[in-house]
Each structure stands twice: as structure tokens, then as C-alpha cells.
C-alpha positions, 0 to 999 in steps of 0.5 A: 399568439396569432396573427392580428388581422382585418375581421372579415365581419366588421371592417370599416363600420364608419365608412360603410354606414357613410355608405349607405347614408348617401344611398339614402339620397346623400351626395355619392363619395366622388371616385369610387368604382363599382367592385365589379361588373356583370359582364363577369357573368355574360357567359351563360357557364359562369356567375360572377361572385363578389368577394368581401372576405380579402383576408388570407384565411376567409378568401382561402375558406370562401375560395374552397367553397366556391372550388366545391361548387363548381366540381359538382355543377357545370358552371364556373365561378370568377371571383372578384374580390375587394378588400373588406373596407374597401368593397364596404365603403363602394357598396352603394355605387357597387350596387347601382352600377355592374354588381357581380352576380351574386354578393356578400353582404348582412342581414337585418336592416343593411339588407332591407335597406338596399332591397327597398331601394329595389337594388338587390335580386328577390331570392323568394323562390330560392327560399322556396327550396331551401327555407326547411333548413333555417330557422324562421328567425334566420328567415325573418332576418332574411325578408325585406320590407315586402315580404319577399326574402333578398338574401341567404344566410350563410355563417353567423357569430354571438358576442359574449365576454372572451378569457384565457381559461389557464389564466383565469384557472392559475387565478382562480376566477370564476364566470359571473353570473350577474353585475355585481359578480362581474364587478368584483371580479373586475376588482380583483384582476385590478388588484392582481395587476391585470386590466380587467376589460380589454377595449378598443374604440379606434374604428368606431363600432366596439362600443356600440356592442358594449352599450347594446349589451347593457341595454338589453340585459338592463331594458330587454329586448322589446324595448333595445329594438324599439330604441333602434327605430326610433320609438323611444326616447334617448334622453328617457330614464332607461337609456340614462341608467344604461350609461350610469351603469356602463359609468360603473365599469369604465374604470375597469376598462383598458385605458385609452380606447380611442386610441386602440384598434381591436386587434390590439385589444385582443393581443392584450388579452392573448398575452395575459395582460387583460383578463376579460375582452368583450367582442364577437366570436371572430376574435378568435380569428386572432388565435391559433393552436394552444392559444385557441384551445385556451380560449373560452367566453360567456354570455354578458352577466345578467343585470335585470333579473326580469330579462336575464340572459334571454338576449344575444346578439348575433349577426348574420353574414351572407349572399345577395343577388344582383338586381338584373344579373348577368347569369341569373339561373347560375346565380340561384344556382349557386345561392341554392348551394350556399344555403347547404350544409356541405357548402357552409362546413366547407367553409367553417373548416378553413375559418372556424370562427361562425358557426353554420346558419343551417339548421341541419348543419354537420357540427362534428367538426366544430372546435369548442369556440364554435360548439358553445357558440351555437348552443349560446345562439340556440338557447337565446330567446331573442336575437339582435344583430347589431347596433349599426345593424339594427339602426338606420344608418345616419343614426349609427354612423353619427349620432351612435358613434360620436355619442359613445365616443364622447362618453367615453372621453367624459363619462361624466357628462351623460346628460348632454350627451343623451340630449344630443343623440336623442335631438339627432334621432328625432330629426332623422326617425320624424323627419 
């Protein structure tokens, strides 16, 4: 089995969305630093580049990538990098202080939210030279409130059910198309003695992709994107029949959740003790080799046959510039860069776990992870990023994360809960 470490995605969701929340005009979390400072990039040869990939094998990719980079100009990058949590949970003192150059962050709405805020560089005439090789989704994804575009996208991982095909094989389990197959084959993993869904809820944010699963495969896509802004109703009949049906196959679920961090979730599933793990494709940072190659997934099995599997969620990682930076020619310099295919294969041949987001991207080196993750991403009508991507931050980081985990403990008591959630989002989107 592989090393467990710190995802390079999703680190610290709780601390970041506290993050944004005070820059929305919360009070500040006292004594914290801005991650680097523009000085960094006062030398008119060299961009600044805050780093939030502080795991051994992302820092070794995003370090290859930059080394690139600076072989083919005449500019030097100084890197600053900041441990995943850490650079998260400073993003907003970060931002309104010295940020380097040009910085990691997402897109959707944690890009908008600080463009709005007129803390982040408009990239619209990089986007001018670049913008032929992305999709408009990605480019959507990319624009601000404005109009103009504040970010590159650079690598991009769906969710999807994981499994070990020799298990799965040795068993003689078959991927299920719908809920009900999905059911029986949970049954019988039970009944082999296996735990059919691995599941972790210690940091927060798992759940929040287990619940948007089932509200677009129940709902569709139109009606989870308009839960996320606040247009529909928690406590409304559709959200009620999302939480009887997650009601339905927590049974099935590892036990203890709130006790459990995701890497330990897959450990169970990378020793054959769980049969099934939902989780993004950067789970598969945490295997290596044979146990690699052993792994496989599928999208989540349809349930409303009126929407099928036509949604996948699929959030995007990439680069921001700095509001006023130090070096801003250098700075576009390099984001030009990173929207290359070369840079982003760079990239993916140190971490192979996301797929390029470059649409004339070089895949032939993409393991069978990636190669089914990119055509997962392409087939799907519609993309989400995230629940907490997705949502406005005071939402996710309290009412989002406290109602999960309050169903979770008593999946008997929806109706309270849903009340609860929904009387937290109307004060936060009305008021």
C-alpha cells in the first residue's frame, strides 16, 4: 500500500471557508501572516510564485514545472511555499497584504469571491492569448462577477466510486448502473464481510460530496446549482428525498465517520477491507505501483432516470495574480506558461492524479486513472466543482458542515435539521 498523505486539493476546507468568511467582513483570525510578500518579485528578472502544493510529491511536480519555465525564459521564479492548511487558513490576510506574484488557488465561486473584492489581478488579456486552448466551461469557471477572467486553470480531478478490480474480480462484483444495483451490491460486500462504503467525515468536507452526488443524480443540475445560491428551499420535498435516500445507504457506510480522516478511509479501502470509497481522483495520490494499477472507479450510479449520470463534479485548481504585482509582466509571463500543454504535462508526470485542463493537452502519458478521468470529465453535460466551491462560504462552513454531521450522527432526525439549514440560509442569501 502507499504513503497516506495531506491532499494537495482539499486540505483544511473548515479553516479555509472560516477564511473567506472573515473576508467577507468577519473579524480577521488574529496572527496570521501574509504567506509571502512582493518584494520577493522587486527584481524586474524574477516572479514571486506562492506555493500551496507542500507535499513531497505536488511540491516536486509544481518545482519541475517551474525549473521549465525558467530554462525557456530569462526570468527566475522564488518560490514560497506554505503548508496546504496553513497557506488556506492566510488566504485572506495573505491577499490583502505582500502576495507573491502570482498564487494557487480555485476556481468557481473561492475565485470570484476574492476578485469581487478587487484583491486578485485581471488575467483578461492573458486570457486573450491563451483562451484557444480551454473549453468555455473552463473559461466560465475562470470569469469574475465582471466579466473579466482572474485565474488559469491549470489541473482538474472528477469524484467518482474507487474500487480494487482484483477484489472486486476475486468477488465477482459488478459496476452498478443505478441505485438499486448499487444497494444490492453493497448488501452483498456485508454479507462477504467486507464494509461496502469506506467513509471519513473527520475533516468536514467528505460529505458534502456524498450529499451533492445525490442531489444531482436525484434533482439534476439546474435545481443543485440553484440550492447552492440560495434559490431553493432546504427544507423543500426535494432536499428531503436526497436525505432519505443518503438514509438508505448509511448502513452500508464505514462506521464512526466523525472519527475517521480520509486517508484512512482509503487505507481501508487499499487493504481490501472496504469494497467501495467515494472520493475524488486524488485519492489516488495514496497508492503507488501494483496497488495503482489495481485501482478503477465509476461515476455515482444514476437514480432519477430523467438526469442520469449527466453530472459530474469536477473541481479546478490553478493560478491567480496578485492585485498590484511586484513583477507583472514576469507574472503573465509565466501564467501564459502555465496554461501550456508542456507546462501542465510537466506537471502531471511527477503527480499523476488530475488530468491537464488544457484542451490540446499531450495525454499519452496518462496512467488508466487519468485516462478514464478525462473522458469521465468530457462526457459529462454538466460540471459542478464543489459544495463548498459552489456555495457562499458562511453557508458551507456552518450550516453545510455541521448539518452533515448532525445527520450523520442521527439520520433519524432530517426534519430538524433541514429546518435548521434551511433557516441558516435564508438569513445568509436574503440578508
Amino acid at each position: 500500500m502507499a504513503r497516506f498523505e495531506t491532499p494537495h486539493p482539499l486540505m483544511g476546507r473548515r479553516a479555509l471557508l472560516k477564511a473567506i468568511v472573515a473576508g467577507a467582513g468577519l473579524a480577521a483570525v488574529p496572527g496570521l501572516a501574509a504567506c509571502g510578500g512582493s518584494d520577493k518579485g522587486s527584481a524586474t528578472d524574477t516572479v514571486s510564485f506562492g506555493n500551496n502544493l507542500s507535499d513531497q510529491v505536488p511540491k516536486d511536480a509544481i518545482t519541475a514545472v517551474l525549473q521549465a519555465f525558467e530554462k525557456e525564459s530569462s526570468l527566475k521564479v522564488a518560490i514560497n511555499t506554505k503548508q496546504h492548511e496553513q497557506y488556506q487558513e492566510q488566504i485572506n490576510n495573505y491577499l490583502q497584504g505582500r502576495p507573491d506574484d502570482v498564487l494557487a488557488w480555485f476556481a468557481g465561486y473561492r475565485m470570484r469571491f476574492f476578485a469581487g473584492k478587487g484583491l486578485t489581478g485581471d488575467l483578461s488579456d492573458v486570457w486573450s492569448k491563451v483562451g484557444g486552448g480551454y473549453a468555455s466551461a473552463l473559461k466560465e469557471a475562470s470569469t469574475g462577477s465582471d466579466g473579466k477572467q482572474y485565474l488559469i486553470p491549470f489541473t482538474q480531478y472528477p469524484w467518482g466510486v474507487f474500487y480494487r478490480k482484483s477484489i472486486w474480480q476475486q468477488r465477482g462484483y459488478e459496476v452498478p448502473k443505478t441505485l438499486d444495483q448499487l444497494v444490492a451490491l453493497a448488501t452483498k460486500m456485508k454479507s462477504d464481510g467486507l464494509v461496502p462504503i469506506a467513509f471519513a467525515q473527520k475533516q468536514g468536507w467528505p460529505g458534502m460530496g456524498t450529499f451533492d452526488q445525490l442531489n444531482f443524480r436525484i434533482n439534476g443540475y439546474q435545481f443543485h446549482v440553484d440550492l447552492m445560491a440560495g434559490k431553493e428551499d432546504w427544507q423543500s420535498p426535494k432536499v428531503k428525498e436526497v436525505f432519505d435516500t443518503w438514509k438508505r445507504l448509511l448502513p452500508f457506510h464505514q462506521e464512526n465517520a466523525l472519527g475517521r480522516e480520509w486517508q484512512e478511509a482509503a487505507q481501508s479501502l487499499g487493504q481490501g477491507k472496504s469494497g467501495m470509497y467515494l472520493l475524488g481522483s486524488f485519492v489516488a495520490q495514496q497508492f503507488k505501483g501494483p496497488d495503482l494499477d489495481d485501482l478503477d472507479f465509476f461515476p455515482f450510479p444514476e437514480i432519477n432516470p430523467a438526469h442520469g449520470q449527466d453530472t459530474v463534479e469536477a473541481p479546478i485548481d490553478g493560478y491567480m495574480m496578485a492585485r498590484k504585482p511586484a513583477n507583472e509582466a514576469g507574472a503573465k509571463k509565466l501564467l501564459e506558461y502555465l496554461a501550456t500543454p508542456a507546462a501542465q504535462a510537466a506537471y502531471l508526470k511527477t503527480d499523476p492524479t488530475s488530468i491537464a485542463t488544457v484542451s490540446n493537452a499531450d495525454t499519452s502519458g496518462y496512467n488508466a486513472i487519468q485516462k478514464k478521468a478525462a473522458q469521465v470529465i468530457k462526457d459529462a453535460k454538466h460540471i459542478t466543482q464543489f459544495l463548498d466551491r459552489d456555495t457562499d462560504p458562511r453557508f458551507a462552513s456552518d450550516a453545510a458542515t455541521n448539518g452533515l454531521n448532525a445527520f450523520i450522527q442521527n439520520p433519524n432526525d432530517i426534519d430538524s435539521i433541514l429546518k435548521g439549514m434551511a433557516d441558516q440560509a435564508k438569513t445568509i442569501f436574503t440578508g
